[in-house]
N, C-alpha and C positions, 0 to 999 in steps of 0.2 A: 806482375801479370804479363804473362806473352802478348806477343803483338803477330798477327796474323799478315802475309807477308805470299801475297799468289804471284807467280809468274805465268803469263801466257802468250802464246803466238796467236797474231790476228792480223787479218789484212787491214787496209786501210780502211775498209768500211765498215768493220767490225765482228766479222765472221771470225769464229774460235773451234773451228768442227776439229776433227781429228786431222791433223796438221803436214799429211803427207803433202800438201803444196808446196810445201815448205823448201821441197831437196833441191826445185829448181834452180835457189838461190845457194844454196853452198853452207857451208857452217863456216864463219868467221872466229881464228881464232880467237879473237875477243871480246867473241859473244862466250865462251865456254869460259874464258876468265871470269867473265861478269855473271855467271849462272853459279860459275863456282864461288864465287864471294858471296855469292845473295845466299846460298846452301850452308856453305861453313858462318854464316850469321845466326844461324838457327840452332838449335836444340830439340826439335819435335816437326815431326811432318804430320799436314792432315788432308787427308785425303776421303773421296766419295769412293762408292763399292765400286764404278766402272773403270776406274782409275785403278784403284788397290787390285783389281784382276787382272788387269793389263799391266802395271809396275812388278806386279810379284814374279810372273817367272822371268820379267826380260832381266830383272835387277839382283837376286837374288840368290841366281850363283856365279854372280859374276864375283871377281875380285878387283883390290887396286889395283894388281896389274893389266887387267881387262881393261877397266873406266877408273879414271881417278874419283870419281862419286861416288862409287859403289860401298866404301866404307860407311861416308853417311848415309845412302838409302838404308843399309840392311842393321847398321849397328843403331840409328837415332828410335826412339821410340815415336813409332805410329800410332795415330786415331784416327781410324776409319769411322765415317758415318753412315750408316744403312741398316735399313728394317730386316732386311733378310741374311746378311751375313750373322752367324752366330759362331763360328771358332775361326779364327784368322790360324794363317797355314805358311806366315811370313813373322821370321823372327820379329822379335819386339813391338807385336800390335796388340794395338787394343780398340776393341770395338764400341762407339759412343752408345751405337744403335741409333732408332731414327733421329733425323733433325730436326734439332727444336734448339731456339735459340740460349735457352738457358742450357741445353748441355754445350753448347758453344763455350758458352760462360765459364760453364767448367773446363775445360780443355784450357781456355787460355789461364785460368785460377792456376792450372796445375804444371805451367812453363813457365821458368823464370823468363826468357828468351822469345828468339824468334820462332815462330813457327811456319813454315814453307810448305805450300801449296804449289803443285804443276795441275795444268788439265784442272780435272772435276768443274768442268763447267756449271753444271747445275749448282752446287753445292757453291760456288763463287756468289752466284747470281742470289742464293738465298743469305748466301753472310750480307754480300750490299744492300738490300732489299732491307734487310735487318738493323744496318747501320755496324757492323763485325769486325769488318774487312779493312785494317789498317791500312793496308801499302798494298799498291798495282805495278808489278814489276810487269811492263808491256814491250814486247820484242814484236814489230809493227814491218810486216813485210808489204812491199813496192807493190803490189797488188790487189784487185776485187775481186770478190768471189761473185756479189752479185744476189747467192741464198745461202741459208743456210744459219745455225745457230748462234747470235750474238752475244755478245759480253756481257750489257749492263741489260736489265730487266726493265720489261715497257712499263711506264707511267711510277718509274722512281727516282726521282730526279734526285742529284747525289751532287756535290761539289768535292775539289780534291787539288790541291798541290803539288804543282812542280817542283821535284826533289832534285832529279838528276834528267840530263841526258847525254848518250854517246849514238854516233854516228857508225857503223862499221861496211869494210868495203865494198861488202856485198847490197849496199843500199838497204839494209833494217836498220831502223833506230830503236834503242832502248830508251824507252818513259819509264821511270819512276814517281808516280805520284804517291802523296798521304791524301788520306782522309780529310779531311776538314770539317767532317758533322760530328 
């Protein structure tokens, strides 16, 4: 059975919106080691339709020689979840269709491995609400936002484990926690 496996950027107070804050800080070479190990752990990406619109053209002609990830975006098989996608237009997807916990069920039934989530916040917020969401890979930037959309969903109180963490020099820390429920 896969183990579901999200990475996201958030400030310190919990803000996860679309993460152009971000560039203030720099990209740490080994935050890209550490994205890249958490990606080659995996076997299958899942992603929400705002995600999967947004990944498919930045990702999808790109090569190794462009990004060294672009093999696994485009060659891993995707499952996208959403009502209103009906033919995916990016190699190797498949569409769950809407969310519901038991096709979750299935997606993980049908990975031996990891499966690696970026973004889809919504779709995050409904696997933990669920109890889904194995592992929180959290890249936690020096900063508040103040508004804007958080990580864990109101009035779900969740417990979870410290797996890992690294420092890098741009001041983000990488959390890794598990599950615990």
């Amino acid at each position: 059975m896969g183990t579901i496996r999200a990475h996201e950027f958030t400030s310190l107070d919990g803000v996860i919106d679309t993460p152009s804050w971000t560039f203030d800080f720099g990209y740490a070479p080994a935050m890209g080691k550490d994205i890249g190990d958490l990606m080659s752990s995996c076997d299958a990406l899942l992603l929400g339709r705002n995600t999967y619109e947004m990944f498919e053209p930045a990702w999808s002609a790109r090569t190794a020689d462009d990004d060294p990830g672009a093999p696994f975006m485009n060659e891993t098989t995707k499952y996208v979840v959403s009502s209103t996608l009906k033919e995916p237009t990016w190699q190797n997807t498949k569409v769950v269709g809407p969310y519901s916990a038991d096709a979750i069920r299935e997606v993980k039934a049908a990975v031996d491995g990891g499966i690696y989530m970026s973004g889809s916040s919504t779709l995050v917020r409904a696997l933990i609400a669920d109890g889904l969401l194995d592992e929180l890979h959290l890249f936690v930037y020096p900063v508040t936002r103040g508004a804007g959309p958080r990580l864990f969903p109101d009035d779900v109180p969740t417990k979870w484990s410290l797996a890992r963490t690294a420092a890098y020099d741009n001041g983000v820390l990488y959390l890794v926690y598990r599950s615990s429920t």
